[in-house]
PLY file of the C-alpha trace (Angstrom):
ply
format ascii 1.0
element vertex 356
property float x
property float y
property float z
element edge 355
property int vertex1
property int vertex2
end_header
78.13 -67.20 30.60
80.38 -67.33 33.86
79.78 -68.86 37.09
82.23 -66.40 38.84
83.17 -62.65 38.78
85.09 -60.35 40.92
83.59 -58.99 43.88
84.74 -57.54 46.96
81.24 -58.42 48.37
82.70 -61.37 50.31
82.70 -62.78 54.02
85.12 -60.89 56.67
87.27 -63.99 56.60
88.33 -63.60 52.78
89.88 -60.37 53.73
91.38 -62.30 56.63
92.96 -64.90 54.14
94.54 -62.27 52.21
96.52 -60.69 55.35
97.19 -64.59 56.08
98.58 -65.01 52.52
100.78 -61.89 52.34
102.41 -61.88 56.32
103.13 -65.69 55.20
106.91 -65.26 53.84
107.34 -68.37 51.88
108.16 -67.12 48.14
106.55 -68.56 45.88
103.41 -69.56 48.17
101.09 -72.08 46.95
97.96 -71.86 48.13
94.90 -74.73 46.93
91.35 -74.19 46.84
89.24 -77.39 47.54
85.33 -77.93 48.06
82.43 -79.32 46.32
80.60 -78.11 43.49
79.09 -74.71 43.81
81.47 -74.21 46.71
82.33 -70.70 45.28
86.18 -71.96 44.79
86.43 -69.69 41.20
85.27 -66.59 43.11
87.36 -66.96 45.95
90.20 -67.26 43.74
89.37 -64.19 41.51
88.91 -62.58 44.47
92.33 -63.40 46.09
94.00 -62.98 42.94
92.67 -59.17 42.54
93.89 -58.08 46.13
97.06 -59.83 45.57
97.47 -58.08 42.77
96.36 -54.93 44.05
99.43 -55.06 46.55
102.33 -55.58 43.90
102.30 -59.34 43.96
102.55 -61.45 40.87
100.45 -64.01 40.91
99.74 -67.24 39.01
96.56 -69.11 38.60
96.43 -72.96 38.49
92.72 -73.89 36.74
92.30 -77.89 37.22
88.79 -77.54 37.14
88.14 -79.65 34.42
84.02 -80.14 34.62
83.77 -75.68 34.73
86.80 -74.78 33.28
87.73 -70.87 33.16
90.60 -70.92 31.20
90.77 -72.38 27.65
91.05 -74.60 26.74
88.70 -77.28 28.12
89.87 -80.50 29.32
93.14 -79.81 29.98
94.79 -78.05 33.65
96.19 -74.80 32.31
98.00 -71.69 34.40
97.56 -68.38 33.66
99.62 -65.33 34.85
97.49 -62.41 35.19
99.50 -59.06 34.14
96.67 -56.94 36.20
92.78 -56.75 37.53
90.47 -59.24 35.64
87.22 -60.00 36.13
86.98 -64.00 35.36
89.63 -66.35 34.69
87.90 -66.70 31.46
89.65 -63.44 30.09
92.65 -64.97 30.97
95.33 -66.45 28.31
97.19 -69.67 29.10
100.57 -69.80 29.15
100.67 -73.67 29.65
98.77 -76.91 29.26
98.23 -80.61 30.12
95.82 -82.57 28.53
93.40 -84.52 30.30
91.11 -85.20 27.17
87.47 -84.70 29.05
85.81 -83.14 31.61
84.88 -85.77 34.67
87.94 -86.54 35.70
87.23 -89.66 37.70
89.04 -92.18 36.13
92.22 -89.78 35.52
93.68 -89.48 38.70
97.17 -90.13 37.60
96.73 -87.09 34.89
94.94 -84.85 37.10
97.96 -85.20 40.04
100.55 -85.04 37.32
99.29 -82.01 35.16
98.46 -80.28 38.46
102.12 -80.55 39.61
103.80 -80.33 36.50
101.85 -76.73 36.15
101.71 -75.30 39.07
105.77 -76.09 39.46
106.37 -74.45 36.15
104.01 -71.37 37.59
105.71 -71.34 40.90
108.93 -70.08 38.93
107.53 -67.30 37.41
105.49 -66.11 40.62
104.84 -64.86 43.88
101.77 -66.62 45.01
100.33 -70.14 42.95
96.50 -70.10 43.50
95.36 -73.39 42.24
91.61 -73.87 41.51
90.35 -77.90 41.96
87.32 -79.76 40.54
84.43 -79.99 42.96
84.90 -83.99 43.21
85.71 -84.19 47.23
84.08 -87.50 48.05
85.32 -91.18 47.33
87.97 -91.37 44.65
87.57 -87.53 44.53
88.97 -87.22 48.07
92.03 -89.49 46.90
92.45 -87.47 44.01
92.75 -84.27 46.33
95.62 -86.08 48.88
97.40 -87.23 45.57
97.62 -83.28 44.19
98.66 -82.45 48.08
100.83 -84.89 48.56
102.59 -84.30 45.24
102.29 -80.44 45.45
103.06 -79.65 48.97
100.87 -76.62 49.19
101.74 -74.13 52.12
98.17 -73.61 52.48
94.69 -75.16 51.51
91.43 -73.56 51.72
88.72 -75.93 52.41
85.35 -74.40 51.62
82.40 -76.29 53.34
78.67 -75.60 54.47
77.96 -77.80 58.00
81.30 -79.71 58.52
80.89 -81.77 55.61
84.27 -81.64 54.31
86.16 -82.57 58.28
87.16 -85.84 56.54
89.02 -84.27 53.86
90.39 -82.01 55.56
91.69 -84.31 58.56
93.28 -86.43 55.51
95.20 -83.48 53.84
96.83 -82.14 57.20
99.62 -84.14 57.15
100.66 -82.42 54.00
100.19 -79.09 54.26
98.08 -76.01 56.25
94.28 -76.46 56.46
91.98 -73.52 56.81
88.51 -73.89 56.39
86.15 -71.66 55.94
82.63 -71.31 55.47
80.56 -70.86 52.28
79.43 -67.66 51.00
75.77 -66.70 51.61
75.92 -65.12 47.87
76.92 -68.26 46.21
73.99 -70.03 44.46
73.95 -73.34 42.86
73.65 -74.01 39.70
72.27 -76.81 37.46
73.16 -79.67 35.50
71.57 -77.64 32.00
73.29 -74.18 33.85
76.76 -75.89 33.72
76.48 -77.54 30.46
75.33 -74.46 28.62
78.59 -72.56 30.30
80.51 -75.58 28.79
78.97 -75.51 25.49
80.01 -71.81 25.33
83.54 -72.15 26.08
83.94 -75.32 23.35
82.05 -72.95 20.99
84.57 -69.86 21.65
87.60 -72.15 21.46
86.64 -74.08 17.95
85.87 -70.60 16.35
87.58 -70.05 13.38
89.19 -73.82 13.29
90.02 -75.78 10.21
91.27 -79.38 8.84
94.39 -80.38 9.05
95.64 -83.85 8.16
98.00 -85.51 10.63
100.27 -88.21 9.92
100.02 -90.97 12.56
102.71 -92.53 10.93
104.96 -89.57 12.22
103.60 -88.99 15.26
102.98 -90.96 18.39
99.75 -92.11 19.32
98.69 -91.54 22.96
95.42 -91.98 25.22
93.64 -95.43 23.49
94.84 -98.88 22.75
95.06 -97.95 19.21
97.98 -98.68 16.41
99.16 -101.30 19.20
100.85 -104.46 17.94
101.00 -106.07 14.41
98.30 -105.34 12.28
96.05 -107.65 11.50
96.25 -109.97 8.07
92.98 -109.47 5.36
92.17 -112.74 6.71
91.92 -112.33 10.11
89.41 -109.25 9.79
87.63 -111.21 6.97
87.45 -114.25 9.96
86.42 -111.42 12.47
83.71 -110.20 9.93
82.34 -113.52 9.23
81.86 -114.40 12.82
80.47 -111.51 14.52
78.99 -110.07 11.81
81.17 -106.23 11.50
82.36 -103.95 8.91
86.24 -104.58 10.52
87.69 -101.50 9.41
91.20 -101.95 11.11
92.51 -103.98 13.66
95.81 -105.38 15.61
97.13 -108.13 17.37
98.96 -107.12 20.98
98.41 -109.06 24.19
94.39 -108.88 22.82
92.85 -108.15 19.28
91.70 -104.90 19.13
89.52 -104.35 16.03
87.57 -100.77 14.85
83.90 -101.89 13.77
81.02 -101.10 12.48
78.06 -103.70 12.84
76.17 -105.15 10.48
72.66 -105.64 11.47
71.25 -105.97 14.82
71.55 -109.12 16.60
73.21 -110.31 20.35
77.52 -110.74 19.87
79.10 -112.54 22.32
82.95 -112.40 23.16
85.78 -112.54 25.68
86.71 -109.00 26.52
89.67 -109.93 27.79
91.03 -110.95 24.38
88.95 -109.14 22.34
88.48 -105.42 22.25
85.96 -104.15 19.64
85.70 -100.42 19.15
82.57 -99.02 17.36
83.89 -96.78 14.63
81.40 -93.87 15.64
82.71 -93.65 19.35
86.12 -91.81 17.43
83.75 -89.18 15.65
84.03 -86.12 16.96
86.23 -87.42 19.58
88.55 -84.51 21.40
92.13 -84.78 20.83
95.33 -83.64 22.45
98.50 -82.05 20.71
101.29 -82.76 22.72
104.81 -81.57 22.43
108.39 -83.03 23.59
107.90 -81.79 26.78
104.83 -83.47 27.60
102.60 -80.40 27.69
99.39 -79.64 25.30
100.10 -77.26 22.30
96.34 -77.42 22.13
93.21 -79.66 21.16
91.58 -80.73 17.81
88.25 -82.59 17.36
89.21 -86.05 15.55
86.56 -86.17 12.48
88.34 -89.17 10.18
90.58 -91.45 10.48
92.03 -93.28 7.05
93.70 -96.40 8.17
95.20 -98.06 5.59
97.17 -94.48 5.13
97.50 -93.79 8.44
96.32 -90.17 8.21
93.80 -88.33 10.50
91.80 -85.40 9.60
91.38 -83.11 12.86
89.73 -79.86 13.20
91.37 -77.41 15.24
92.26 -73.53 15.54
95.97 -74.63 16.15
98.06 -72.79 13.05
100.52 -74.98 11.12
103.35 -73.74 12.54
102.06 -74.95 16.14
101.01 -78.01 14.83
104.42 -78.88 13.57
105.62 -78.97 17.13
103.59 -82.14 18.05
105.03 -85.16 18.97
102.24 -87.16 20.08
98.33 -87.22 19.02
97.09 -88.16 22.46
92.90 -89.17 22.92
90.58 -87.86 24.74
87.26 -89.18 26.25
84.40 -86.93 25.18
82.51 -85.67 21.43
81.92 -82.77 20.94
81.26 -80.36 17.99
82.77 -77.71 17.24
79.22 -75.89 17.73
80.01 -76.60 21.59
77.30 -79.74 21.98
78.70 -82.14 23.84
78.13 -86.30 22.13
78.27 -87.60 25.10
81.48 -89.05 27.47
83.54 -92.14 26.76
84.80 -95.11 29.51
88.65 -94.79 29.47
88.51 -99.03 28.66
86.69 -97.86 25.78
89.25 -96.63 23.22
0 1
1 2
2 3
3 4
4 5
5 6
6 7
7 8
8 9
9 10
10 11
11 12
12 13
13 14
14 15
15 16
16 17
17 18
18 19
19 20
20 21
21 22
22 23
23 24
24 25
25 26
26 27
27 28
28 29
29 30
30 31
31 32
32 33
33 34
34 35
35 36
36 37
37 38
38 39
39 40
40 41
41 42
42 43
43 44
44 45
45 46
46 47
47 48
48 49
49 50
50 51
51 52
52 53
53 54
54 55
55 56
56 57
57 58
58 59
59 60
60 61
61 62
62 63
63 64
64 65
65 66
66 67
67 68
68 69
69 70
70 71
71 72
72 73
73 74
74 75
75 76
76 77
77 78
78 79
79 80
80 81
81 82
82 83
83 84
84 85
85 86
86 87
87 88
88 89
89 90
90 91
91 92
92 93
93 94
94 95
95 96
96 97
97 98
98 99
99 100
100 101
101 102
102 103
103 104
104 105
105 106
106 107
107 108
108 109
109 110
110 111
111 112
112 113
113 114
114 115
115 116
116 117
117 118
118 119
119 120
120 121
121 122
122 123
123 124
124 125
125 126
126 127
127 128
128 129
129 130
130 131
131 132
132 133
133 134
134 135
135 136
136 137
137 138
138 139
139 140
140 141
141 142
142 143
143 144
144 145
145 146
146 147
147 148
148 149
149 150
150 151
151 152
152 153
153 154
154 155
155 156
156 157
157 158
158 159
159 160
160 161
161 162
162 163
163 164
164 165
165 166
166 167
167 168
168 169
169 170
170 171
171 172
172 173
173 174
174 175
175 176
176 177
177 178
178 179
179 180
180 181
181 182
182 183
183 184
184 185
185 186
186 187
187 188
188 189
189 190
190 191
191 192
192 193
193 194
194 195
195 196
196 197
197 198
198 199
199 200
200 201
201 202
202 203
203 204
204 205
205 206
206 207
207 208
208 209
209 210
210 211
211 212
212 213
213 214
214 215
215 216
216 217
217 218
218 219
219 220
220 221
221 222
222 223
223 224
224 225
225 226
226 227
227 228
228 229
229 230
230 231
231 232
232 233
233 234
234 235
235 236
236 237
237 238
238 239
239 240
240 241
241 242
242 243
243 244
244 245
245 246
246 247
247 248
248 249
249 250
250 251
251 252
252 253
253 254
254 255
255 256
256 257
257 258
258 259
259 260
260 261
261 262
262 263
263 264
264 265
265 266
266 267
267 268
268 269
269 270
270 271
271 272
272 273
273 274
274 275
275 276
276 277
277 278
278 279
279 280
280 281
281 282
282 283
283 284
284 285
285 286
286 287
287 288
288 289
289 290
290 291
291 292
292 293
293 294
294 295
295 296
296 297
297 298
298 299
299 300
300 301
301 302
302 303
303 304
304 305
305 306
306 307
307 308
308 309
309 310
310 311
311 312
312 313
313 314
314 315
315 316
316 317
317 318
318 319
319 320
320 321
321 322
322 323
323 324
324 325
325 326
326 327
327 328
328 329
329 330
330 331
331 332
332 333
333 334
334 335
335 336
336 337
337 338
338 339
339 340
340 341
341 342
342 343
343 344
344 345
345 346
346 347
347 348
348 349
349 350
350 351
351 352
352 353
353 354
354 355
């Protein structure tokens, strides 16, 4: 299932942008796509990547669109350079990754802005024209999130989709940054619902855990990114014994930084009170089936892994993913994400970012 194919069955002004995009002289061009969800962003960009292509321009596509992502994998921002026609970016291959580690990006700004630039610089090298595709979060901290990837990028041109005027503020707030031009929203786009969307997200976790295995990673080698996790001195028998005792948990590991952070399980049911601010307790469960990052020395993801045990006292986690070995042994860093999932595609459920 796809949200967005090619068509050439698109408003007068799309074939307007395209004349705007190749008289514009500025090599590479970067050009943004912004508007809210069901916007038709994805189309508009398969569509102005096709007629781009169509006149002998190499073009890159930027997919930051976490929530409906096109290119796999999920959860990361990945670029793509299309060596002809295509239909949907999802028959597109990556060349590069960042990992965000889940799909509502709200409390990522920092790695949404970063990933975006870091990608769409590394694209700009290798093209003509950057189109970059954006999440449809445009109000609140989704507006700052869009001035942060403008301000950072510099795009010669953003297209602002909107319906009745709804996105003036945004656009207003980009303009000192780069060229605004808005246009209207497609009659043929249709919405699509919460179960629509997360059967089309089920589908592309299914299609990239195909065919994955185990592997066991050494944490003791690698870095540890994304969660609060392995920082500090670990904690004496004692101390987790005392934690045990008072709060009634199965303390399974646990460290002492500028807080205690302990991995749980309770025992029985009954009220626990504590200071969160020098406490963190982290139910065991919440790292099931959590979605992982593997990171390289340059920062970027090799690819993910779904995080199904973690032995402590060895320090070893075992992680399913369809990354070979001979990827794998270009990690650097383990990095966590913030959603389960299974490698059947059903999503667990979404995890606070305080939460790990």
């Amino acid at each position: 299932m796809n949200k967005a194919s090619y068509t050439t069955d698109v408003p007068e002004d799309r074939f307007e942008l395209v004349n705007v995009i190749l008289h514009t002289p500025k090599r590479p061009l970067r050009v943004m796509l912004i508007g809210g969800s069901d916007s038709g962003k994805t189309t508009l960009l398969t569509f102005l990547a096709n007629e781009l292509i169509k006149d002998g321009l190499r073009v890159a596509v930027v997919d930051s669109d976490v929530g409906q992502k096109g290119i796999l994998p999920p959860a990361t921002v990945s670029f793509a350079l299309p060596d002809g026609p295509f239909s949907n970016p999802s028959e597109l291959s990556g060349t590069a990754h960042y990992f965000i580690g889940t799909t509502s990006p709200g409390q990522y700004v920092g790695e949404m802005a970063v990933g975006v630039e870091r990608l769409v610089n590394g694209a700009s090298s290798l093209a003509d024209v950057v189109l970059i595709d954006t999440t449809g979060f445009v109000t609140g901290l989704g507006a700052e999130m869009k001035r942060l990837k403008v301000e950072l990028i510099k795009p010669e041109l953003t297209v602002v989709l909107e319906r009745r005027g709804e996105m003036k503020y945004l656009s207003k707030l980009l303009t000192p940054y780069t060229k605004v031009i808005r246009l209207g929203i497609s009659p043929h786009v249709r919405e699509h619902s919460p179960n629509e969307r997360g059967s089309v997200r089920e589908e592309k976790w299914r299609a990239y855990f195909a065919g994955s295995s185990l592997a066991e990673v050494d944490l003791g080698e690698l870095a540890v990114g994304g969660t609060s996790l392995f920082q500090g001195r670990p904690l004496s028998t004692q101390e987790k014994e005392l934690f045990s005792s008072v709060f009634g948990w199965l303390v399974l590991a646990g460290w002492k930084g500028e807080r205690y952070t302990v991995i749980k399980s309770d025992v029985g049911r009954f009220p626990r009170h504590y200071n969160r601010f020098s406490l963190r307790a982290i139910d065991f469960e919440k790292m099931s089936n959590l979605i992982v990052g593997f990171v390289d020395k340059t920062g970027l993801c090799l690819g993910l892994g779904i995080l199904k045990w973690i032995n402590f006292s060895s320090r070893v986690a075992q992680v399913l993913t369809p990354l070979p070995q001979e990827v794998l042994e270009n990690t650097v860093e383990l990095r966590f994400g913030r959603i389960r999932v299974l490698e059947t595609g059903e999503e667990l459920g979404l995890i606070g970012r305080d939460e790990l």
